[in-house]
C-alpha positions as CSV (number, residue, x, y, z in Angstrom):
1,X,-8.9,21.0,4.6
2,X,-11.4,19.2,2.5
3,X,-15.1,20.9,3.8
4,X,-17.2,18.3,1.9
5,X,-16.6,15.4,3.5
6,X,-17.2,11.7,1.9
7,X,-18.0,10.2,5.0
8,X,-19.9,12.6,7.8
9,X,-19.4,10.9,10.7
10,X,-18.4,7.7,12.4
11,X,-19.8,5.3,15.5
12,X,-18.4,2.4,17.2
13,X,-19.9,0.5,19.3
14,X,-19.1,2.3,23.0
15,X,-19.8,-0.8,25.4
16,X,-17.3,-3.0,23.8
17,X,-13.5,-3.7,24.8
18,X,-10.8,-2.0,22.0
19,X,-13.1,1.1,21.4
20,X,-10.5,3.3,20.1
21,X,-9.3,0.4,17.4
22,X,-12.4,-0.1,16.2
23,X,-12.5,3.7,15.5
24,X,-9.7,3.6,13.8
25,X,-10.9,0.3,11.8
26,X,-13.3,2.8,10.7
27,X,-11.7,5.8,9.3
28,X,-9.0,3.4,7.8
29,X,-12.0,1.5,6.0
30,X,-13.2,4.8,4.5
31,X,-9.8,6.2,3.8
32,X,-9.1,3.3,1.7
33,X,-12.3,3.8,-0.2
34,X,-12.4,7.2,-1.1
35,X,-11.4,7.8,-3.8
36,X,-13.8,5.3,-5.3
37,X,-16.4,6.8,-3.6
38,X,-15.4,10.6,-4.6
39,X,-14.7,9.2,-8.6
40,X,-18.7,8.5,-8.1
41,X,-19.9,11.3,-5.8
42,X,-20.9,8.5,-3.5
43,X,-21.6,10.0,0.3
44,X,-22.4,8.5,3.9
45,X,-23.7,10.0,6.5
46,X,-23.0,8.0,9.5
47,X,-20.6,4.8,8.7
48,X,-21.2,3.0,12.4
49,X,-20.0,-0.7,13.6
50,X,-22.3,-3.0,14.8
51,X,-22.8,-6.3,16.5
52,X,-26.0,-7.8,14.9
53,X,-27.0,-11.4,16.9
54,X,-27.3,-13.1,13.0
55,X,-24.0,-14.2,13.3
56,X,-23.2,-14.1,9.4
57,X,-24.4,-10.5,9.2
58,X,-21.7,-8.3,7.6
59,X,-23.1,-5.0,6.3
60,X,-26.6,-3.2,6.2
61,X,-26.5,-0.3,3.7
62,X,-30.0,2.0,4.9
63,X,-31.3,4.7,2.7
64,X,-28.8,4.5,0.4
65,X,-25.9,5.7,2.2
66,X,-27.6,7.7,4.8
67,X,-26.5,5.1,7.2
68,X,-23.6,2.1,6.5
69,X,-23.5,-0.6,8.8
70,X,-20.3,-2.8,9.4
71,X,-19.6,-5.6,11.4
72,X,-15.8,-5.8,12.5
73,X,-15.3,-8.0,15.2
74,X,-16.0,-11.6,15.2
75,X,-18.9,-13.2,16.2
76,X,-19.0,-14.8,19.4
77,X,-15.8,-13.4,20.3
78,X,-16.1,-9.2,20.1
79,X,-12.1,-9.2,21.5
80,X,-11.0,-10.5,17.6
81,X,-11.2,-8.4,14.6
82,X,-11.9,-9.6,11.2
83,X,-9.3,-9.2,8.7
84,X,-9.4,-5.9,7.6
85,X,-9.8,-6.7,3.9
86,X,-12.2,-8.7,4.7
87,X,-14.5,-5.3,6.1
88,X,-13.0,-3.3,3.2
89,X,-15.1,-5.6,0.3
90,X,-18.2,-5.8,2.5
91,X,-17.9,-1.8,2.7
92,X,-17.3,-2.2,-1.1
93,X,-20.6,-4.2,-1.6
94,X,-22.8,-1.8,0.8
95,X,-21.7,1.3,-1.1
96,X,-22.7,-0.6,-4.3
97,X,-26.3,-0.1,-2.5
98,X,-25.6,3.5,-2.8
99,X,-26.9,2.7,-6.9
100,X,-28.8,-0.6,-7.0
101,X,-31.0,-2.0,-3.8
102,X,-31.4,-5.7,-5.3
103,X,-28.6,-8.2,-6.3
104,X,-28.7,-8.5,-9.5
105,X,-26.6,-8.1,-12.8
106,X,-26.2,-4.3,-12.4
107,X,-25.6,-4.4,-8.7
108,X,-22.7,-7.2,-9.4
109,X,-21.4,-5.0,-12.4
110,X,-20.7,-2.2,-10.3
111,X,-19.1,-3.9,-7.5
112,X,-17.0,-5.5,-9.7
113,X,-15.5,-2.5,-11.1
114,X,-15.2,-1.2,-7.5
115,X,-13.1,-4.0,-6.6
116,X,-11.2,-3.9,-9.3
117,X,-10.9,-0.8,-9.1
118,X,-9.9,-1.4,-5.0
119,X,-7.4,-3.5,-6.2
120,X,-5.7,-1.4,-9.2
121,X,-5.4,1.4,-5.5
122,X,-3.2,-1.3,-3.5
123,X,-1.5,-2.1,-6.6
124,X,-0.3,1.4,-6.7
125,X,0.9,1.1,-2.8
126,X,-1.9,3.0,-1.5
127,X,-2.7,2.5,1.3
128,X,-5.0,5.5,2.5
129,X,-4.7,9.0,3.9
130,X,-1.6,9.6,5.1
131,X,0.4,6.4,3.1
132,X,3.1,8.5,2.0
133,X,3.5,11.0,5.5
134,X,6.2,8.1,6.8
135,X,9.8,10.3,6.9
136,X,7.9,12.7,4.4
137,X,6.5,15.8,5.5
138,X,3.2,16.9,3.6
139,X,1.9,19.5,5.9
140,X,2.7,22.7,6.3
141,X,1.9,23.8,2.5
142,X,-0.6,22.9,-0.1
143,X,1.8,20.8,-2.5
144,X,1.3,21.5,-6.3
145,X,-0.6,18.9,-8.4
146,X,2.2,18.0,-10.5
147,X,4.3,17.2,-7.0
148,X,1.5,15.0,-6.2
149,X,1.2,13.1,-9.4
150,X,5.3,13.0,-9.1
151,X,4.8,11.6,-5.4
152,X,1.9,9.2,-6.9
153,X,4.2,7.8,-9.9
154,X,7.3,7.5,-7.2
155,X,5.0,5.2,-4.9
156,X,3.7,3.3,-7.7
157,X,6.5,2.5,-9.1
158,X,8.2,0.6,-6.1
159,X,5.4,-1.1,-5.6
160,X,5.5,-2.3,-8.8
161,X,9.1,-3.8,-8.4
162,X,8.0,-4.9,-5.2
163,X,4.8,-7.0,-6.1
164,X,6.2,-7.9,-9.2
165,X,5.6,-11.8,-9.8
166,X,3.7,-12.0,-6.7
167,X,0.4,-12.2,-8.2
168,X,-1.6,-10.5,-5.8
169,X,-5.3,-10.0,-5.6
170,X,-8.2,-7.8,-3.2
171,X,-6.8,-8.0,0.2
172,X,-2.8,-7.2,-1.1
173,X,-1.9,-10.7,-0.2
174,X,0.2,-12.9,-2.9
175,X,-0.5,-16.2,-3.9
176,X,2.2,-18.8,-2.4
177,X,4.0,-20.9,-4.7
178,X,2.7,-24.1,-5.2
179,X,-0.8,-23.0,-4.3
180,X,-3.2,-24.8,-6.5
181,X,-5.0,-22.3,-8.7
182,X,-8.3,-24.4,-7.8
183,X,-8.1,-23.0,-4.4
184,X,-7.5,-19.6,-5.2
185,X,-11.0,-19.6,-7.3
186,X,-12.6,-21.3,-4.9
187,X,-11.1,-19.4,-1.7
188,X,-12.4,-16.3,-3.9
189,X,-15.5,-17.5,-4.5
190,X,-16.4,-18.6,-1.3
191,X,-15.4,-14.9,0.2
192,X,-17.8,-13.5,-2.4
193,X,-20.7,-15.7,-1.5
194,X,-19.7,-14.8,2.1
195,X,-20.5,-11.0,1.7
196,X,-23.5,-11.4,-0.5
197,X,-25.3,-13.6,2.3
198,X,-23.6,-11.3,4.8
199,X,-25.4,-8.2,3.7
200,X,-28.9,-7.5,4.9
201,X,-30.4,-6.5,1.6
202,X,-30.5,-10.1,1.0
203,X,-33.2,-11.2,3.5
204,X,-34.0,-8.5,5.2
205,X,-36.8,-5.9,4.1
206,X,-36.3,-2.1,4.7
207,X,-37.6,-1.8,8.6
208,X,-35.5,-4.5,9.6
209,X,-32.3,-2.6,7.7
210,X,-33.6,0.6,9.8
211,X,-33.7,-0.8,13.2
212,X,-30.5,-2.3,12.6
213,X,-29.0,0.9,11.8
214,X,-30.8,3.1,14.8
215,X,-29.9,0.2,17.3
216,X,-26.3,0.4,16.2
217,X,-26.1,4.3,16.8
218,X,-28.1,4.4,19.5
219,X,-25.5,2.2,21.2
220,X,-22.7,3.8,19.5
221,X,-20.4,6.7,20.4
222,X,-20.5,9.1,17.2
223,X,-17.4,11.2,16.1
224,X,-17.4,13.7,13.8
225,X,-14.8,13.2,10.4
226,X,-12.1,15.1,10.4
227,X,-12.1,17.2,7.4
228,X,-9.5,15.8,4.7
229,X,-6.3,17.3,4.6
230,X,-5.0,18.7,1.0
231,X,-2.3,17.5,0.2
232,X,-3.5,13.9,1.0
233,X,-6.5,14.5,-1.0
234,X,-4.1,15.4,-3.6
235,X,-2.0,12.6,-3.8
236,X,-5.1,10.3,-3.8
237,X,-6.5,11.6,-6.4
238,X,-3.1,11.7,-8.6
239,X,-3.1,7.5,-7.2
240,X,-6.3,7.5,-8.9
241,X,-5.1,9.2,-12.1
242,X,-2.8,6.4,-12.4
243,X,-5.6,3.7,-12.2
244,X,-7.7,5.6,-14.6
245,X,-4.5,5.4,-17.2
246,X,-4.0,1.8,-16.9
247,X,-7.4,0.9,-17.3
248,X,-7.9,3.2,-20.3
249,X,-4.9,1.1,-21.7
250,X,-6.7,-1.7,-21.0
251,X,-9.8,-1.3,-22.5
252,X,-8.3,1.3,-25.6
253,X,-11.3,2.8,-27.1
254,X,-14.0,0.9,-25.4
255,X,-12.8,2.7,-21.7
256,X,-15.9,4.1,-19.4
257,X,-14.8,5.8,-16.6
258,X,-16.3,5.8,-13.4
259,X,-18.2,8.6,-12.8
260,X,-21.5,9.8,-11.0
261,X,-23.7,9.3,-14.2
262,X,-22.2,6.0,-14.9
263,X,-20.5,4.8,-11.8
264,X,-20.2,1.3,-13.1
265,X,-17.9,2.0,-15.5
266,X,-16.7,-0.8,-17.6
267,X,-18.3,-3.6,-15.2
268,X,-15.1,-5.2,-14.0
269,X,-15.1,-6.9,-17.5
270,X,-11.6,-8.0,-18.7
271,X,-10.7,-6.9,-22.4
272,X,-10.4,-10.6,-24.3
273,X,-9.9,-9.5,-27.9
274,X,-7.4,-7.4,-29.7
275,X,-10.1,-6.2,-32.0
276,X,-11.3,-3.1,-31.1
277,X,-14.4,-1.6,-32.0
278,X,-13.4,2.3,-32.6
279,X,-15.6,3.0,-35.5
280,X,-17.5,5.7,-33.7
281,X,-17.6,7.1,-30.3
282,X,-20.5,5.8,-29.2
283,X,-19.0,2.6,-28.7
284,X,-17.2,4.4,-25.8
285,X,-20.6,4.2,-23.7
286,X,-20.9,0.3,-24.4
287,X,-19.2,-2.7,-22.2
288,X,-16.1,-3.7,-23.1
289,X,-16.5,-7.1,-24.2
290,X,-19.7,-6.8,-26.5
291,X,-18.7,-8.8,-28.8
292,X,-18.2,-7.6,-32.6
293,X,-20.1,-8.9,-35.3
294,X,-17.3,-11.7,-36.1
295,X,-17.4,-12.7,-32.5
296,X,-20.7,-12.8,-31.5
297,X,-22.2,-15.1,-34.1
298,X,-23.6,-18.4,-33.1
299,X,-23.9,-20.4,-36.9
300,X,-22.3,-23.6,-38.3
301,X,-19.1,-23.8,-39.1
302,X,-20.6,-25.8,-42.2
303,X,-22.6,-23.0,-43.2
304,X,-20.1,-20.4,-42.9
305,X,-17.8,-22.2,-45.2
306,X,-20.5,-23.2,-47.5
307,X,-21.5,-19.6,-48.2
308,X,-17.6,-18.7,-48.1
309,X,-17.4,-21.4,-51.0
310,X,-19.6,-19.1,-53.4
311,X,-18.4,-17.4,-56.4
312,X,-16.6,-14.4,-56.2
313,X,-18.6,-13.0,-59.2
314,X,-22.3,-13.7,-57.3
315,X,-20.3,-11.5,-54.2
316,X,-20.4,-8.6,-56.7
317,X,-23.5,-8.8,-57.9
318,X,-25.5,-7.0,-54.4
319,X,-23.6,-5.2,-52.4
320,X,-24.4,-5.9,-48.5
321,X,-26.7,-4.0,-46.5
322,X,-25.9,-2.1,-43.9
323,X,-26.0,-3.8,-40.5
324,X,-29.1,-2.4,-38.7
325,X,-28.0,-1.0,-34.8
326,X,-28.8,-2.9,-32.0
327,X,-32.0,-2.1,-29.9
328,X,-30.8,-3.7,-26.4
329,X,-27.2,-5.2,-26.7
330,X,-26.0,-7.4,-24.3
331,X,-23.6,-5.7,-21.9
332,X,-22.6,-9.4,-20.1
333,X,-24.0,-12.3,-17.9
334,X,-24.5,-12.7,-14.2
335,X,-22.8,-16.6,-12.8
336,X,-25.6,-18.0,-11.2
337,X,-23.5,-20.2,-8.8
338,X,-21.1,-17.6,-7.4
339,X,-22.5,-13.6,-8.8
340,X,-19.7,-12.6,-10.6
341,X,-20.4,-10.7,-13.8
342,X,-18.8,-11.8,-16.8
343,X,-18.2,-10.2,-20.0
344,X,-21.0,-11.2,-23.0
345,X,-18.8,-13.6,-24.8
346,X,-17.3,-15.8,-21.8
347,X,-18.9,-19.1,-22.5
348,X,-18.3,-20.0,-19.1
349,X,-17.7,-17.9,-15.7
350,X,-14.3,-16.7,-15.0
351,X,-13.9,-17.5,-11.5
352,X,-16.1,-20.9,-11.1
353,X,-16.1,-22.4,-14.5
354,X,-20.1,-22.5,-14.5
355,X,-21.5,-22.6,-18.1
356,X,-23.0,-19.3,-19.4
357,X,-26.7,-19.6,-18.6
358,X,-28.9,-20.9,-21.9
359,X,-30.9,-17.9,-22.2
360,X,-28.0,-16.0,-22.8
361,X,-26.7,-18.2,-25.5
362,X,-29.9,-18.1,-27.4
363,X,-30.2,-14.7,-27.3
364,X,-26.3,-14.4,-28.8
365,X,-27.6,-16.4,-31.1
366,X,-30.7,-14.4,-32.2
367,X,-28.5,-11.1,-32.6
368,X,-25.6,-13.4,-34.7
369,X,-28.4,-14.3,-36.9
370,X,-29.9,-11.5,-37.5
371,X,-26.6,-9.8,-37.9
372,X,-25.5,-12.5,-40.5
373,X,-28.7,-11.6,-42.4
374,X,-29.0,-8.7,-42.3
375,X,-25.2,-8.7,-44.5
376,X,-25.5,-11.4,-46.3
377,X,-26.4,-10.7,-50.3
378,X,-29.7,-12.3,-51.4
379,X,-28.8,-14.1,-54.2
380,X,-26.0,-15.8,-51.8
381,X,-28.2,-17.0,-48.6
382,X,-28.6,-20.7,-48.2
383,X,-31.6,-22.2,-46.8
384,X,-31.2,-23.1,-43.5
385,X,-32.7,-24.8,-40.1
386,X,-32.4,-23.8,-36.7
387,X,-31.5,-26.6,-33.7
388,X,-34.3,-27.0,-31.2
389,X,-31.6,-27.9,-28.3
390,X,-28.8,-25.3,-28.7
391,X,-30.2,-22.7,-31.5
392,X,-27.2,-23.5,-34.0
393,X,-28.1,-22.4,-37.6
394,X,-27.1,-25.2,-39.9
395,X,-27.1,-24.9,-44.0
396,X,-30.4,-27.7,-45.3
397,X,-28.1,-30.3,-46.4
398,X,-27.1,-31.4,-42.4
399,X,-29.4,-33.3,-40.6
400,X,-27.7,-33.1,-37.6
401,X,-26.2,-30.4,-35.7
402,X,-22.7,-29.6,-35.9
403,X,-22.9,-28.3,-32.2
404,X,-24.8,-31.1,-30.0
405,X,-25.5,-33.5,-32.2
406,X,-29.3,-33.1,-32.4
407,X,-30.8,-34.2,-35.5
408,X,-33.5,-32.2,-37.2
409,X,-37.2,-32.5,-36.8
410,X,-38.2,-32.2,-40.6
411,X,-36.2,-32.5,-44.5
């Protein structure tokens, strides 16, 4: 048996029909979430159901775990449950409280990577404590960690053949065929804004968070958690072995695990260049997609081909400077029109298509051109202006921008 227990106890509400499934809506929820939570050290004291009257109240997240509040049933109807997945990515969301109390770029970046996370777990077929006890006995014996791992490989591996093709997401559902892929984004989007304005941090100040809490255990019925067994902590943490390996493939030399000093890992970020940056290990602690010098540069075509047209000779004369480090890099951009964090060089988000904010772009551009000068030989630097409207550097000779258009404001 596992002594330290993740979650400490549970509470469902006691004066409500179906009592005994919406205990078990509970353990399930945190079974599935485990080993997220234990790759981060993440605990809960109570993890309790409630009925709030603000119908599109989801989750409540108080003193940083010491109390997670979910809503499972529907509102206006406390027979129906939501869909399960549904509860899983606002349980997902409130643990992501655990770390950050506001909604912003580093809360989104580390429930991103838990989702994604969440999802790699399904992938795998797992399905929570227990998943592989079906016409397998597990008790009895503590199994060995390379049985586990062997278990582990076994499950993921028919899963694999089994969701191959199906393109499935969070919630283990597949997409149907013919589904317009407009939908999908927008069907995803929608559940995301869901949850965010579904969780109390977002308009409700600490008091009001507390009494939600006490009022749901003060009308709950508590049970204590059962302390983990073994063997199915074993095999869960060989399922998460697996996820770790395929996300270290991924990412190559830019992988960040999760852990409890940097349980955001990578951010959710996708990997959207071949060229990785391995030249020292301290790249290992940055996001995957900061973009490399080559990438991240916001200058003229025309000016980069004027200065390529230079004389070899004139090249040899100064040999570049080193490039000076970065103070504050850029680890990626929050969509303002639907939260998701996207990787630095995304010009627009992946889910909703919304341009990358302005800001953001200028500051790329500020770290491209000091990058570019900072390598560039004296004697080969052309004089140059800067676009008011989109922060382009164009060589003199343009008067208009090669970007928006915008003609310049002086010869």
């Amino acid at each position: 048996m596992e002594h330290d227990a993740l979650v400490s106890e549970y509470s469902h509400l006691k004066n409500l029909s179906r009592e005994k499934e919406a205990l078990h809506s509970l353990t399930k929820i945190a079974s599935l979430v485990k080993p997220i939570m234990r790759a981060r050290n993440f605990k809960v004291g109570v993890l309790a159901e409630f009925y709030p009257d603000q119908q599109n109240l989801l989750g409540v997240n108080h003193d940083r775990g010491q109390k997670i509040c979910l809503r499972l049933r529907y509102p206006g109807d406390v027979n129906q449950f939501l869909p399960l997945e549904q509860v899983v990515d606002t349980m997902l969301h409130e643990l992501a409280h655990n770390v950050h109390g506001p909604h912003n770029q580093a809360f989104h970046a580390l429930w991103d990577q838990e989702r994604k996370e969440y999802e790699a777990l399904l992938s795998k077929g797992y399905t929570g404590e227990g998943f592989l006890s079906d016409g397998r006995q597990l008790g009895g014996r503590r199994i060995p960690m390379h049985e586990a791992r062997r278990l582990a490989r076994a499950a993921a591996e028919k899963r694999a053949i089994l969701n191959a093709g199906s393109g499935q997401r969070l919630g283990g559902r597949p997409i149907r065929v013919g589904t317009d892929i407009r939908d999908v984004i927008v069907s995803a989007i929608e559940r995301r804004s869901t949850v965010i304005k579904g969780c109390g941090a977002e308009d409700k100040n600490d008091k009001e968070i507390e009494e939600l809490a006490s009022q749901a255990t003060r009308n709950g019925f508590k049970t204590k958690a059962d302390e983990d067994k073994v063997n199915d902590r074993a095999i869960a943490e060989a399922m998460w072995e697996l996820v770790q390996e395929d996300q270290q493939k991924e990412y190559g030399d830019s992988y960040v695990p999760s852990t409890p000093e940097n349980p955001t890992g990578n951010g959710g970020g996708k990997v959207v260049s071949s060229q990785v940056t391995t030249s020292s290990s301290s790249s290992k602690s940055a996001f995957v997609s900061k973009p490399s010098a080559g990438t991240s540069k916001h200058m003229s075509r025309l000016v980069s081909e004027s200065t390529a047209k230079k004389p070899k000779q004139e090249a040899s004369k100064s040999a570049p400077a080193p490039v000076p480090p970065s103070v504050a890099p850029l680890t990626g951009w929050t969509c303002e029109i639907c939260t998701l964090h996207n990787p630095i060089n995304f010009l627009c988000c992946d889910a909703c298509t919304t341009e990358r904010p302005p800001e953001t772009t200028k500051r790329i551009a500020e770290e491209g051109r000091r990058k570019i000068s900072a390598t560039q030989p004296t004697n080969l630097k052309t004089s140059t202006w800067t676009c008011k409207r989109c922060t382009t550097e164009m060589e003199d000779k343009w008067w208009t921008c090669s970007t928006c258009g915008t003609m310049k404001e002086s010869s």
